[in-house]
C-alpha positions as CSV (number, residue, x, y, z in Angstrom):
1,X,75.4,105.1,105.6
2,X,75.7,103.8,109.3
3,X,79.0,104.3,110.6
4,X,78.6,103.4,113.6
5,X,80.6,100.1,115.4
6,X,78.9,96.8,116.1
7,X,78.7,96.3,119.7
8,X,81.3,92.9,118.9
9,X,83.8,95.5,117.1
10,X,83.4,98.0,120.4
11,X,84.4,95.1,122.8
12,X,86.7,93.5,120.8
13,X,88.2,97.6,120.8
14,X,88.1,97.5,124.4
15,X,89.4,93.9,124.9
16,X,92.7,95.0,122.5
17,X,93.1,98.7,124.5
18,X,93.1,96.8,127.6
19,X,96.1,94.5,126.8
20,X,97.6,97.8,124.8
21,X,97.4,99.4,128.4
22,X,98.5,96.5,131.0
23,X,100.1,93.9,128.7
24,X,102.2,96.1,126.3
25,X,104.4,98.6,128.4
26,X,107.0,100.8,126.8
27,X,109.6,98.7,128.7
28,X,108.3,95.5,127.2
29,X,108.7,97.0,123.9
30,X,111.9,98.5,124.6
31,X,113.2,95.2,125.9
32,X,111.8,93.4,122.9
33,X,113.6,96.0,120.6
34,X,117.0,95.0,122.3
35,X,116.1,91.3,121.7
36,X,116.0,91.8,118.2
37,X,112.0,93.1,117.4
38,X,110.0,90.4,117.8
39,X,108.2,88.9,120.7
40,X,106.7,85.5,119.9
41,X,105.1,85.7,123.3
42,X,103.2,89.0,122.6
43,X,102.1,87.4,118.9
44,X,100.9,84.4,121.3
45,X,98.9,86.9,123.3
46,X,97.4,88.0,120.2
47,X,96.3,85.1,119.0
48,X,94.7,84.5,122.9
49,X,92.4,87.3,122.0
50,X,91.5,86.0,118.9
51,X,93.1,89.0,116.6
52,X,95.0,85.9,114.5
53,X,91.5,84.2,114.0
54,X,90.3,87.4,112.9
55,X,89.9,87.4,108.9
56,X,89.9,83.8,109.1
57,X,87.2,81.8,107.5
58,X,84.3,80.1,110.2
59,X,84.9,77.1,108.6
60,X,88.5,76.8,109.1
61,X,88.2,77.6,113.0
62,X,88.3,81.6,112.5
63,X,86.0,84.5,113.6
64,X,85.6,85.1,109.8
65,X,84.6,88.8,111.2
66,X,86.3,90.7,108.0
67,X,88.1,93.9,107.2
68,X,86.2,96.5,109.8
69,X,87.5,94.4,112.6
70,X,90.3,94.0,111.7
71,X,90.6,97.3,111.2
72,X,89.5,98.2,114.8
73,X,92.0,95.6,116.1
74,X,95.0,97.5,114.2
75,X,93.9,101.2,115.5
76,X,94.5,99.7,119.0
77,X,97.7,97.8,118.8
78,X,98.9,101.1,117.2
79,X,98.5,103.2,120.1
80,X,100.9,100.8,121.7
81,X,103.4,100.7,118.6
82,X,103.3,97.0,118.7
83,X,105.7,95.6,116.9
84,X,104.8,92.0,116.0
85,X,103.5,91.8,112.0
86,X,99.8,91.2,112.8
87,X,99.1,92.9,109.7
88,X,100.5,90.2,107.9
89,X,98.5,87.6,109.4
90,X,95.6,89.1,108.1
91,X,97.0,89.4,104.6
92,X,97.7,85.4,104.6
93,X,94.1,84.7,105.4
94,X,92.8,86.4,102.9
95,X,94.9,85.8,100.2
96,X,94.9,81.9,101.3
97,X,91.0,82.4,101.8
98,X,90.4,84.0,98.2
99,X,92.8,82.0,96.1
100,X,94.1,79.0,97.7
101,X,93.1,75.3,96.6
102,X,90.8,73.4,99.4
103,X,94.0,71.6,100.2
104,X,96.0,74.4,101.3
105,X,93.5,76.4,103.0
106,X,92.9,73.2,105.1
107,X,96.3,72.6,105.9
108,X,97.2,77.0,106.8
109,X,94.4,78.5,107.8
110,X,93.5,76.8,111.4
111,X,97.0,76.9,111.9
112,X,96.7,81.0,111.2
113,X,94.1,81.6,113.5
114,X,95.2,79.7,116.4
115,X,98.4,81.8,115.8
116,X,100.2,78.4,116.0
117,X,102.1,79.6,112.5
118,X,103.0,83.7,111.5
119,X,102.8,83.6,107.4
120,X,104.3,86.8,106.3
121,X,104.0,88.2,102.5
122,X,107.4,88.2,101.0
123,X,107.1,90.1,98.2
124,X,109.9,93.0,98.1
125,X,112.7,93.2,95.8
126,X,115.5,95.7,95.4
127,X,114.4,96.2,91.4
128,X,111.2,96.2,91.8
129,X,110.4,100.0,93.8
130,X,106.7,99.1,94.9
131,X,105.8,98.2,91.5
132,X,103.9,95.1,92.0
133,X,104.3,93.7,88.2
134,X,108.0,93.3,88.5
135,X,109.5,90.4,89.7
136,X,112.7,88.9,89.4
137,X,111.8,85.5,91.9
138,X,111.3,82.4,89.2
139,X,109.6,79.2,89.7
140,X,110.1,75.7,88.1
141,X,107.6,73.1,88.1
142,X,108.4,69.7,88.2
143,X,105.6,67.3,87.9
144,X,103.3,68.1,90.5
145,X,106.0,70.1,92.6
146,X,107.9,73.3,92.7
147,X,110.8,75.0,93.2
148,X,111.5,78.7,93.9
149,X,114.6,81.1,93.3
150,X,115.1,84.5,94.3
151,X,115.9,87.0,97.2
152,X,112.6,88.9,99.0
153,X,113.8,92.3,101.1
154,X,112.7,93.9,104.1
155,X,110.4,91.0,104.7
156,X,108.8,91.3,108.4
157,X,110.3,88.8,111.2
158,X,111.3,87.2,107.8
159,X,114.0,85.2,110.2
160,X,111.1,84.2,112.4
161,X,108.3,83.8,110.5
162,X,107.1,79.8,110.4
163,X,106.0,80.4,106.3
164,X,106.1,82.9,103.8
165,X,104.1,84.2,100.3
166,X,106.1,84.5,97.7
167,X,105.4,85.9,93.8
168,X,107.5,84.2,91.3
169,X,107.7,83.9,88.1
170,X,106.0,81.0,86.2
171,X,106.1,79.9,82.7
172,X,106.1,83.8,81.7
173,X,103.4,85.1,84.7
174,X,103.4,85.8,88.4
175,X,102.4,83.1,90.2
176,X,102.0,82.6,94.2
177,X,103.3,80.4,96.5
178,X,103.9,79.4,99.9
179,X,107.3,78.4,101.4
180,X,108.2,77.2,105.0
181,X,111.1,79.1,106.4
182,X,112.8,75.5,107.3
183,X,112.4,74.3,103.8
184,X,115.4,73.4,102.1
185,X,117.2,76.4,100.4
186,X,115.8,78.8,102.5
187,X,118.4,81.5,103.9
188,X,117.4,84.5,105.6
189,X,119.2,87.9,107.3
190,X,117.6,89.3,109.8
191,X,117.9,92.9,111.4
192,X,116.1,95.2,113.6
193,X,114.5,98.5,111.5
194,X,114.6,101.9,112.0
195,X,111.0,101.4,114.5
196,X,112.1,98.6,116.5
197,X,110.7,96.3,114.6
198,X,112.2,92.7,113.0
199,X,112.9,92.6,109.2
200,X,115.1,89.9,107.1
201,X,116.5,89.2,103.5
202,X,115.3,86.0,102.4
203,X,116.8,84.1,99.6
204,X,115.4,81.0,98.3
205,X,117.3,78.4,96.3
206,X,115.4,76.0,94.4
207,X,113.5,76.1,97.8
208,X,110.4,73.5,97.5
209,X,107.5,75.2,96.9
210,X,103.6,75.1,97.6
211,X,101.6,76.7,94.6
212,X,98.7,78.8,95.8
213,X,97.5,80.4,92.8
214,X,98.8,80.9,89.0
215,X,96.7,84.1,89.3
216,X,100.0,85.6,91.0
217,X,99.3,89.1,90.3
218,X,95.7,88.9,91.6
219,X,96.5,87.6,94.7
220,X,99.3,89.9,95.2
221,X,97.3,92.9,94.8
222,X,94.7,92.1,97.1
223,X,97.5,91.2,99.5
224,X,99.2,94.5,99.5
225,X,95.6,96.2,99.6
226,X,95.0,94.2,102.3
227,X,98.1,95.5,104.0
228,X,98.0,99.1,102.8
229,X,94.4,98.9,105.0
230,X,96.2,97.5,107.9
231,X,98.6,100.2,107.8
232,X,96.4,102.7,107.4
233,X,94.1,101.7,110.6
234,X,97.8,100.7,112.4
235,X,98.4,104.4,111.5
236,X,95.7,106.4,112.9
237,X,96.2,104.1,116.2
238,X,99.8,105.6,116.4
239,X,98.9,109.3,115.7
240,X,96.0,109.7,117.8
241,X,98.4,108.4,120.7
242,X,101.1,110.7,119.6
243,X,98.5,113.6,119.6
244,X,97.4,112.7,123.1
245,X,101.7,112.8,124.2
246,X,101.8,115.8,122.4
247,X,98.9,117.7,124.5
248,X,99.8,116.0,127.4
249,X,103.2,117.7,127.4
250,X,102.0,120.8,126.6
251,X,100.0,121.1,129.7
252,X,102.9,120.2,131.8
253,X,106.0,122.0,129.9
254,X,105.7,125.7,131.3
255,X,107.7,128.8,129.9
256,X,107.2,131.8,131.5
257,X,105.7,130.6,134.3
258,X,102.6,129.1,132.1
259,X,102.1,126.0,130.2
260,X,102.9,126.0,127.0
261,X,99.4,125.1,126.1
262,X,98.1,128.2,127.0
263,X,99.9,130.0,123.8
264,X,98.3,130.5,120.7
265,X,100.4,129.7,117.9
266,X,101.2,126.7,119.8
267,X,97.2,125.5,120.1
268,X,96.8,126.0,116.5
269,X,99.7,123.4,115.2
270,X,97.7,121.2,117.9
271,X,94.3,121.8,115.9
272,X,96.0,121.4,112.5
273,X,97.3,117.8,113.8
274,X,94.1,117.3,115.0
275,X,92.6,117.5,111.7
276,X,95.4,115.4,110.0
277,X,93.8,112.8,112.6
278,X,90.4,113.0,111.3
279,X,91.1,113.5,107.6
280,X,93.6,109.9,108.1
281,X,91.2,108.6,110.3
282,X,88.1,108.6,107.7
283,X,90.5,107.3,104.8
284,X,90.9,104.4,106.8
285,X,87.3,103.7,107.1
286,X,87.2,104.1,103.3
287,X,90.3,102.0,102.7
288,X,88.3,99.2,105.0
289,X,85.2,99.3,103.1
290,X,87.0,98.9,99.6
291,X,88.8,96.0,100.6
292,X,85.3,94.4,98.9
293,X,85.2,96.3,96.0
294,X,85.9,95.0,92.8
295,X,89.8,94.7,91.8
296,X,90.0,98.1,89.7
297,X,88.0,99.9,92.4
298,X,89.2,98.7,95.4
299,X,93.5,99.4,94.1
300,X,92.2,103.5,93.4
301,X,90.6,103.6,96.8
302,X,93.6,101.8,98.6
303,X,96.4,104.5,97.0
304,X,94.3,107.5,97.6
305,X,93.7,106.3,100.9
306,X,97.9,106.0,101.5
307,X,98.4,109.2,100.1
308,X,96.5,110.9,102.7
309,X,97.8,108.5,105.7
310,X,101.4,109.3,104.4
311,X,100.7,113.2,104.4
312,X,98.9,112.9,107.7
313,X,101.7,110.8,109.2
314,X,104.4,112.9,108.1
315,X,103.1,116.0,109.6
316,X,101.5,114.6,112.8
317,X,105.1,113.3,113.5
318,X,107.2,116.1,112.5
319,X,104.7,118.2,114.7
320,X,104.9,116.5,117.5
321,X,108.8,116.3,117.7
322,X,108.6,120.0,117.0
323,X,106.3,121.0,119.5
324,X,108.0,118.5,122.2
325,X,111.6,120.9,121.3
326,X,114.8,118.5,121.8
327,X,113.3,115.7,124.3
328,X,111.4,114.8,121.6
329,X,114.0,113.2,119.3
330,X,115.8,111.6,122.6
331,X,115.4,107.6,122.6
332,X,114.2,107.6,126.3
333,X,111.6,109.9,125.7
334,X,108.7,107.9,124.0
335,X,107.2,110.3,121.7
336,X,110.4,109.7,119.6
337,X,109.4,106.3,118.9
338,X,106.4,107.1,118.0
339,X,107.8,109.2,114.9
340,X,109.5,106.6,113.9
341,X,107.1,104.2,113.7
342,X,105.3,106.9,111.3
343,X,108.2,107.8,109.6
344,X,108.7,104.4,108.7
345,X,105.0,103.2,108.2
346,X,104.5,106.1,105.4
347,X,106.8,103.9,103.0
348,X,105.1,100.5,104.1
349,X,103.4,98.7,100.7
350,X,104.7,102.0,98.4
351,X,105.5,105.5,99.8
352,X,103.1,108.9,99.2
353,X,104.7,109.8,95.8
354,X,104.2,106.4,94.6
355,X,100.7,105.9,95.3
356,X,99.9,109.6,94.3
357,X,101.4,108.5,90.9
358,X,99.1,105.2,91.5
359,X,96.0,108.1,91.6
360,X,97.1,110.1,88.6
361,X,97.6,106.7,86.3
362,X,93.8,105.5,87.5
363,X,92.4,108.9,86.9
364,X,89.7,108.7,84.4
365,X,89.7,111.3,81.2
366,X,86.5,113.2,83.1
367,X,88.3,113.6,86.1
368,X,89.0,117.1,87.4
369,X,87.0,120.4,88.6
370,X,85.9,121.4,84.5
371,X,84.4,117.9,84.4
């Protein structure tokens, strides 16, 4: 198997490190923190270098370049800890690409990938624990129109978001639909997260309602797979830059009169977050490459591939602050954010113990070392 990037995936790499580098400072994320977590300027830039168009269709004015890139994209903007919800643009395309009516897809998608609109999935609820087949939300059709009721937590820029997915319930089944934030009944909440990053409690009352698919819980699981590859990809962006702090600092800290680098113990904890790194970094290539797989195969791949990032995560970042002593958990001090981001990524679309009870449920009777 050729693992090796397309020449287009190694520019668009270079094209979204560049702006990571000159476009997307520490102080511009800092100052975008302390405006409340999202930049629609930086989500414009984005969309400038094409990452919106991304999993978007050709014939509905995307790049229609597919899960690798967009995968290649997200390693980049992590090393910056962006914080505006690209992820969730490409979960809109291609749910809206897979399940939506002609109609819809016409109306959404060029709007999606000239970043004119952010859709975000709006799926959470305070019941539910990352268990995607429970949902509170209801629907009621009326004629050819609906109506949705319900509140969605911790949705991303939910107060700034131009349109959001929702799962509801439908004559006794999830169904999915899309809802404009300014549609009537529409409430939302909005707060800044534990990364920086913008989040809001969204509550829709008989909100008028755009049905995307009756096959709700189809859609919505290719959604959060969709996501959970994001993540994962977002992921390995943000630990390979916090391994890179890390060493960084330990050839500048000196104790004794040398650099810290120079003592054992020390350089092994680097090694053992250097093969975190690698063991996160190939589950994302195999979380990408099962985002085509069929349903049953492609929602096994997706949790062992979050089990892993979440293990890696946790012990890159806990590492990293550890090695780094007390200037590591100070806010000016950059590496800080950086664990946060991971700390709060690792419970993004279900935490480790959820999707390692996602891995034991799909385990099949001959699985095991006596098989």
């Amino acid at each position: 198997m050729d693992f090796d990037f397309s020449d287009d995936q190694e520019q668009l790499r270079d094209a979204v490190r560049r702006w990571v580098d000159k476009g997307y400072s520490f102080d511009r994320r800092r100052a975008a923190v302390a405006a409340g977590g999202f930049d629609r300027a930086a989500y414009n830039e984005l969309a400038e270098l094409g990452l919106t168009a991304l999993m978007v269709p050709e014939a509905h004015d995307g790049l229609g370049q597919g899960a690798v890139s967009a995968m290649v994209a997200m390693e980049e903007l992590g090393r910056g800890i962006v914080l505006e919800p690209l992820a969730h643009t490409f979960i809109a395309s291609a749910v809206l690409s897979t399940h939506a009516p002609a109609s819809v897809q016409a109306a959404w998608l060029p709007r999606i990938a000239s970043g004119e609109v952010l859709v975000v999935l709006a799926h959470q609820e305070r019941s539910a624990r990352y268990h995607l087949d429970r949902c509170q939300a209801t629907a009621i059709a009326n004629g050819g129109s609906h109506t949705v009721s319900g509140l969605k937590s911790v949705v991303p820029a939910g107060d700034q978001a131009d349109a959001f997915l929702v799962p509801a319930r439908l004559g006794g089944a999830t169904a999915l639909f899309l809802v404009e934030r300014t549609a009537a009944g529409v409430q939302t909440r909005g707060y800044v997260t534990q990364d920086g990053s913008r989040a809001a409690e969204v509550r829709f009352d008989n909100a008028p309602a755009t049905l995307v698919t009756t096959e709700g819980q189809s859609a919505l699981e290719l959604a959060v797979d969709t996501g959970i590859a994001a993540t994962c990809a977002e992921a390995v962006g943000v630990m390979d830059q916090t391994l890179a702090i890390t060493v960084d600092y330990m050839n500048q800290r000196k104790q004794f009169g040398v650099a810290i680098a120079n003592f054992q113990a020390l350089r092994h904890r680097v090694a053992d977050m250097k093969m975190q790194l690698e063991l996160a970094r190939s589950m994302s290539y195999y979380a990408s490459l099962k985002l085509g797989a069929e349903p049953e195969e492609r929602r096994a791949a997706l949790a062992r591939a979050k089990v892993q990032l979440g293990q890696s995560m946790r012990y890159v970042g806990q590492q990293a602050v550890q090695l780094h002593g007390g200037i590591g958990v100070t806010d000016e001090y950059i590496v800080s954010h950086y664990f946060k981001k991971l700390t709060q990524m690792e419970m993004v679309f279900g935490d480790t113990l959820h999707h390692l009870g996602e891995v034991s449920a799909r385990m099949q009777d001959t699985a095991g070392v006596f098989a």
